[in-house]
C-alpha positions as CSV (number, residue, x, y, z in Angstrom):
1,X,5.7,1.3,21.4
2,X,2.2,3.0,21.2
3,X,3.0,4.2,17.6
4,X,3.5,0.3,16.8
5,X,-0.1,-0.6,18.2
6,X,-1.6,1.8,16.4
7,X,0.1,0.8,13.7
8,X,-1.1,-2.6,14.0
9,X,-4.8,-1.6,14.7
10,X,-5.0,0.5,11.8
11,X,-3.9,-1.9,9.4
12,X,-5.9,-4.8,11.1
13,X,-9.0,-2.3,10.6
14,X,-7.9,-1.8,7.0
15,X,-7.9,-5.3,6.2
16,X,-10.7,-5.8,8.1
17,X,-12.4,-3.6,6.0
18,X,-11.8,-4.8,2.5
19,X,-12.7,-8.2,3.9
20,X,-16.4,-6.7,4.7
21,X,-16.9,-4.4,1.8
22,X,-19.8,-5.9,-0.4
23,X,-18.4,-8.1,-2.4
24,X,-21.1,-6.4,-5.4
25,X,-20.5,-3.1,-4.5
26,X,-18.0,-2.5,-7.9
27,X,-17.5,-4.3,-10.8
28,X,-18.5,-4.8,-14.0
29,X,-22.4,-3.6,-13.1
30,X,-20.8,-0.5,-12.5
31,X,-17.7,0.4,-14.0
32,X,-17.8,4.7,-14.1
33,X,-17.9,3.9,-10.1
34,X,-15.4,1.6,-10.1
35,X,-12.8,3.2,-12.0
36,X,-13.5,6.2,-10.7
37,X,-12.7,5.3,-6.9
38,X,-10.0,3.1,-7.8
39,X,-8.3,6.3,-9.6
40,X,-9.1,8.5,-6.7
41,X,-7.8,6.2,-4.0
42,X,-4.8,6.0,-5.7
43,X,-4.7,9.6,-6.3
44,X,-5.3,9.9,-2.5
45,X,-2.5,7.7,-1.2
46,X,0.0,9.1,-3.8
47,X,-0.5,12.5,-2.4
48,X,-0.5,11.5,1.2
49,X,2.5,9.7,0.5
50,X,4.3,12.6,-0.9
51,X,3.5,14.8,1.9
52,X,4.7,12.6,4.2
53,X,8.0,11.4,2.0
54,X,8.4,15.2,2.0
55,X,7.9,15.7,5.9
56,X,11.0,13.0,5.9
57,X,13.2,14.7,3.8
58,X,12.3,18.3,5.4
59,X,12.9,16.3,9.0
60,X,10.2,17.8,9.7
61,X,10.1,17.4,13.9
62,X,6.4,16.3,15.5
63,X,5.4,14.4,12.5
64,X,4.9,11.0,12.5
65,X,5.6,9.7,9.1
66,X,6.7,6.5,10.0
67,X,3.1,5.5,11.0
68,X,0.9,7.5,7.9
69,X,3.4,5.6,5.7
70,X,3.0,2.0,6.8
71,X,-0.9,2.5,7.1
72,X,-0.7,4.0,3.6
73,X,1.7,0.9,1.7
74,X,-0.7,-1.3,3.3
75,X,-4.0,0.9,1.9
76,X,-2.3,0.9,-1.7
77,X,-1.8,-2.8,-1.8
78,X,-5.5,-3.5,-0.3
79,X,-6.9,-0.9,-2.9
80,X,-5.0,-3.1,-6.0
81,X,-6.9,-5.7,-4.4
82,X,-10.5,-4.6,-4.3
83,X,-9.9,-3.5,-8.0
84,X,-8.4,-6.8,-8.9
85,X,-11.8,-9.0,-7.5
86,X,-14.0,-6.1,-9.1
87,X,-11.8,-6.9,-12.2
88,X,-12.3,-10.6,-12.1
89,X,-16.1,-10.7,-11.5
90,X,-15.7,-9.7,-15.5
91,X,-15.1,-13.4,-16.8
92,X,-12.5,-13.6,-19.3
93,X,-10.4,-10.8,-17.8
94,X,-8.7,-13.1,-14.9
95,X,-8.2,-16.5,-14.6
96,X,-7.8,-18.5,-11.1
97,X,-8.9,-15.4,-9.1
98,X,-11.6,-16.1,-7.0
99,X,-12.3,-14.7,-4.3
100,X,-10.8,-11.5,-1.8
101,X,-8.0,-14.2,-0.6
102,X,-7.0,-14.5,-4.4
103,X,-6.8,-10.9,-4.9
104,X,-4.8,-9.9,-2.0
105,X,-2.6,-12.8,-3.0
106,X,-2.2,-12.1,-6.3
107,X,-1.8,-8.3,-5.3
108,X,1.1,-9.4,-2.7
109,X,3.1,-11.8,-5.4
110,X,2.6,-8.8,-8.2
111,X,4.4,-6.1,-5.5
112,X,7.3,-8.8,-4.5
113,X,7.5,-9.8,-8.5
114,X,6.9,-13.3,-7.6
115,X,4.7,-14.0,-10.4
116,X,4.3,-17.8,-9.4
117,X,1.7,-18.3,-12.5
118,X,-1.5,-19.6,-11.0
119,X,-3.6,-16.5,-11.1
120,X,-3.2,-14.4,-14.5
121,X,-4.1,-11.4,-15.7
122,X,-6.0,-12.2,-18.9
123,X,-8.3,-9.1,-20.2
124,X,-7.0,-5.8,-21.2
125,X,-8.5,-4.3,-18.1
126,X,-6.8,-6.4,-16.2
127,X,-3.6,-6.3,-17.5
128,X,-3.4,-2.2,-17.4
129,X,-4.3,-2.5,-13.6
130,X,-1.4,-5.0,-13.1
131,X,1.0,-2.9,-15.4
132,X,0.0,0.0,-13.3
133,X,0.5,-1.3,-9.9
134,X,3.8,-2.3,-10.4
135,X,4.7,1.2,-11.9
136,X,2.7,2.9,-8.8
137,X,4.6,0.7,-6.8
138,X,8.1,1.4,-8.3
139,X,7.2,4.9,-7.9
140,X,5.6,6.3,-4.8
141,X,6.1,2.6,-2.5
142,X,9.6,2.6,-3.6
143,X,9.9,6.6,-2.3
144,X,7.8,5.7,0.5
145,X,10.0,3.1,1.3
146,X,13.0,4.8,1.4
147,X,11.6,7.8,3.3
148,X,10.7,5.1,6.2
149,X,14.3,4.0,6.2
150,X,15.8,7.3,6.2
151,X,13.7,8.2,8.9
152,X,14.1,5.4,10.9
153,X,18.2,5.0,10.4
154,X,18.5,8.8,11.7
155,X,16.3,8.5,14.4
156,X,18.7,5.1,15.5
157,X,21.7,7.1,14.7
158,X,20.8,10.3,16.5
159,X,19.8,7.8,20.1
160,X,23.4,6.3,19.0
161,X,25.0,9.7,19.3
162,X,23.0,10.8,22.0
163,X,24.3,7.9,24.2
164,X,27.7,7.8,23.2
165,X,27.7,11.6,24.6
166,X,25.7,10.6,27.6
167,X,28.3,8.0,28.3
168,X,31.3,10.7,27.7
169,X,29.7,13.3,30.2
170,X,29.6,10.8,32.9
């Protein structure tokens, strides 16, 4: 159960974050900055991702991937978001994005491939960031994703096992 608060606190202090970074810290008044951390994050939480996806698939005992990769999904999506209100502070490059609501929204329907139509990518900038989230997120959140579940369904089939042989010795 502690795993799950901490869990919960680190991704309220992510979000928490990105709703406190200066809103004209990146952008167009600075694009080699902005492009550069956006590819480096990325680059970051791809790598962290694959160690941990490979700590899964090693079942590696003492690790906790479980946590790293639901505090890492949730640093990926908030990441497309800053770059997505950087993006739109360049007018003709979004339309009906906003403010850091609008680009964790749109960041959120992009990922579930909603795509309701009220905020579109317009500019070419724009439209390579949104082409490449959805291929970073069919690659490594996909993986991640299915790491978490493999862990997770043989750590409830091992307890399973473990009781049903408990329950025989008796």
């Amino acid at each position: 159960m502690r795993r799950w608060t901490a869990i919960g606190i680190a991704v309220a202090l992510l979000v928490t974050a990105y709703f406190l970074v200066p809103d004209r810290a990146l952008g167009p008044e600075r694009p080699v900055l902005s492009w550069t951390l956006f590819a480096l994050g990325l680059a970051l939480i791809a790598l962290l991702i694959l160690r941990h996806i490979r700590d899964v698939l090693l079942e590696r005992e003492g690790t906790h991937p479980a946590f790293a990769i639901i505090v890492l999904m949730c640093a990926t999506v908030l990441v497309f978001a800053v770059a997505y209100r950087a993006l739109a502070r360049d007018p003709g490059e979004f339309h009906g994005l906003a403010t850091r609501v609008d680009a964790l929204y749109f960041t959120i329907v992009t990922l579930a491939t909603v795509g309701y139509g009220d905020i579109t990518a317009r500019g070419q900038s724009a439209r390579v960031v949104v082409i490449l989230q959805i291929v970073y997120t069919f690659v490594f959140l996909t993986a991640a994703a299915t790491a978490l579940t493999t862990r997770i369904r043989s750590r409830v089939t091992s307890r399973s096992a473990g009781r049903r042989a408990g329950r025989r010795a008796r």
